[in-house]
Every structure is written in structure tokens, then in C-alpha cells.
C-alpha positions as CSV (number, residue, x, y, z in Angstrom):
1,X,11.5,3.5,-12.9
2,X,12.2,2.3,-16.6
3,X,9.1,0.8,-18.6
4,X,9.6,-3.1,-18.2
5,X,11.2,-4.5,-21.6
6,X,8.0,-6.2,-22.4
7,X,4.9,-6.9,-20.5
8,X,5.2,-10.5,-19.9
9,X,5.0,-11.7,-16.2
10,X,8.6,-11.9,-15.6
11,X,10.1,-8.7,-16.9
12,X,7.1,-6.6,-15.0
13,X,8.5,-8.8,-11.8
14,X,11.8,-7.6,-12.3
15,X,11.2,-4.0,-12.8
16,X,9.3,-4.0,-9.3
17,X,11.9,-5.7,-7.5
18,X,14.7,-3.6,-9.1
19,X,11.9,-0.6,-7.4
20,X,12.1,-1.8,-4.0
21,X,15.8,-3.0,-3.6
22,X,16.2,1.2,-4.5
23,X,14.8,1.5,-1.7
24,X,16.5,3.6,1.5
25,X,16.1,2.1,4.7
26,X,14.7,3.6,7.4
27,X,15.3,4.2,11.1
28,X,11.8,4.0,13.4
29,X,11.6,7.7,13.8
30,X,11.4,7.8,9.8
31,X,8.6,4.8,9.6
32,X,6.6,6.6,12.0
33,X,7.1,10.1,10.3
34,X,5.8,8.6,7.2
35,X,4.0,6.0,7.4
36,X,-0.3,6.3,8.2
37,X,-2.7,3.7,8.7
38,X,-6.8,3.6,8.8
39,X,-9.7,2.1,8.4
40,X,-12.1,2.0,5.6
41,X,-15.5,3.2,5.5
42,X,-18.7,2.1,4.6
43,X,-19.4,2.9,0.3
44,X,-20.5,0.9,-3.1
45,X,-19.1,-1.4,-5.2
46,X,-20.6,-1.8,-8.7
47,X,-23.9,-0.1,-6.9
48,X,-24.0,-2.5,-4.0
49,X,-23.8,-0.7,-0.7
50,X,-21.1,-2.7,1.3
51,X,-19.9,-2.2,5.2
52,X,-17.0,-0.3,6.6
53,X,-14.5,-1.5,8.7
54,X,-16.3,-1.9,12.0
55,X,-19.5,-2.8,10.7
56,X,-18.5,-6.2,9.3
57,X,-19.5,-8.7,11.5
58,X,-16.1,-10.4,12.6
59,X,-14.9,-6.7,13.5
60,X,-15.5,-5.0,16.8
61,X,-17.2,-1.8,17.1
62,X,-14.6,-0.1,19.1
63,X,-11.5,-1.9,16.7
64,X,-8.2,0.1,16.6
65,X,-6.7,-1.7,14.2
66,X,-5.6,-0.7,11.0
67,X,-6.8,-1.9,7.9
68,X,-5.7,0.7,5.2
69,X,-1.7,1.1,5.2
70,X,0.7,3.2,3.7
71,X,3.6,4.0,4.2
72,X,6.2,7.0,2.3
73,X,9.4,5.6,1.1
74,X,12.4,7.3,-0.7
75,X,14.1,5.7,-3.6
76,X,17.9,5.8,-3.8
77,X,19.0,5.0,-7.0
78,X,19.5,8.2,-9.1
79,X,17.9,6.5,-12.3
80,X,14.7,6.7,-10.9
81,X,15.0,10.4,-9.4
82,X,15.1,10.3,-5.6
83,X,11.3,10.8,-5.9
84,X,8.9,9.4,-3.0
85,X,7.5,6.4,-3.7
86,X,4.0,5.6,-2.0
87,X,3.4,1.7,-0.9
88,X,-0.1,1.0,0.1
89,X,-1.5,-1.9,1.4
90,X,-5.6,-2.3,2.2
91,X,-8.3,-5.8,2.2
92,X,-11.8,-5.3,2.8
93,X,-13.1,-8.4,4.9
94,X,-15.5,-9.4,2.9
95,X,-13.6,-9.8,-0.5
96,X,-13.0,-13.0,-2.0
């Protein structure tokens, strides 16, 4: 990926979406292959203890779903190298 031209909003919105149009579809074998998904645990933020996944209250204790996603992708386009390109995705319940 080239540096955006500048900083400002638009030009940083470009440069991502010029990122993800390079990238290669996949088949559902490849999704699977590469892609994970979790849950968070329990830890601190800014020294206040906060809840994992199943310990917030709207979550069941025995919840399978995933919370924490990510998923492997390869980029095309030869500018930016054919290097993996990692797209995570992960919201804690109680964040604002």
C-alpha cells in the first residue's frame, strides 16, 4: 500500500478502499482455511478490571459465538506485493 497523499479524511478513505478492491476473492474452503474467530477474555482497561465475553451479563455462559474475528486475505495487485493482509474485527459489550 502507498502512503495516502495527505492525511486528510478523504485521501486516507481512498487508500483503504484502493486496499480492499486488491483484494483476491475467495472460495469457502479458503475462508475457512484462514479465517479464526474467538472470544475475549476477562483483563483491564486504564486499570479497571472489566469482564470477558461470557461473563457480561447479556452473554450466556455456555455462548459459542464469536466475538473476536479475523480473517487472512491475499492482496492481488502487484504494487502492494502479494503480501497477506490481516482484517480483524472485535466489540467488547460493554463499550460505548
Amino acid at each position: 500500500m502507498e502512503p495516502p497523499i495527505s492525511f486528510d479524511g478523504d485521501a486516507i478513505r481512498d487508500q483503504k478502499v484502493r486496499v480492499l478492491q486488491a483484494i483476491k476473492p475467495m472460495d469457502d474452503e479458503e475462508i475457512i482455511r484462514n479465517s479464526v474467530r474467538g472470544q475475549y477474555g476477562s483483563g483491564f482497561v486504564e486499570g479497571t478490571p472489566v469482564p470477558g465475553y461470557r461473563e457480561e451479563p447479556s452473554v450466556g455462559r455456555d455462548s459459542a459465538t464469536g466475538d473476536v474475528r479475523g480473517t487472512q486475505a491475499q492482496r492481488g495487485e502487484l504494487a502492494l506485493g502479494g503480501r497477506a493482509l490481516l482484517l480483524a474485527r472485535w466489540e467488547a459489550h460493554g463499550a460505548a
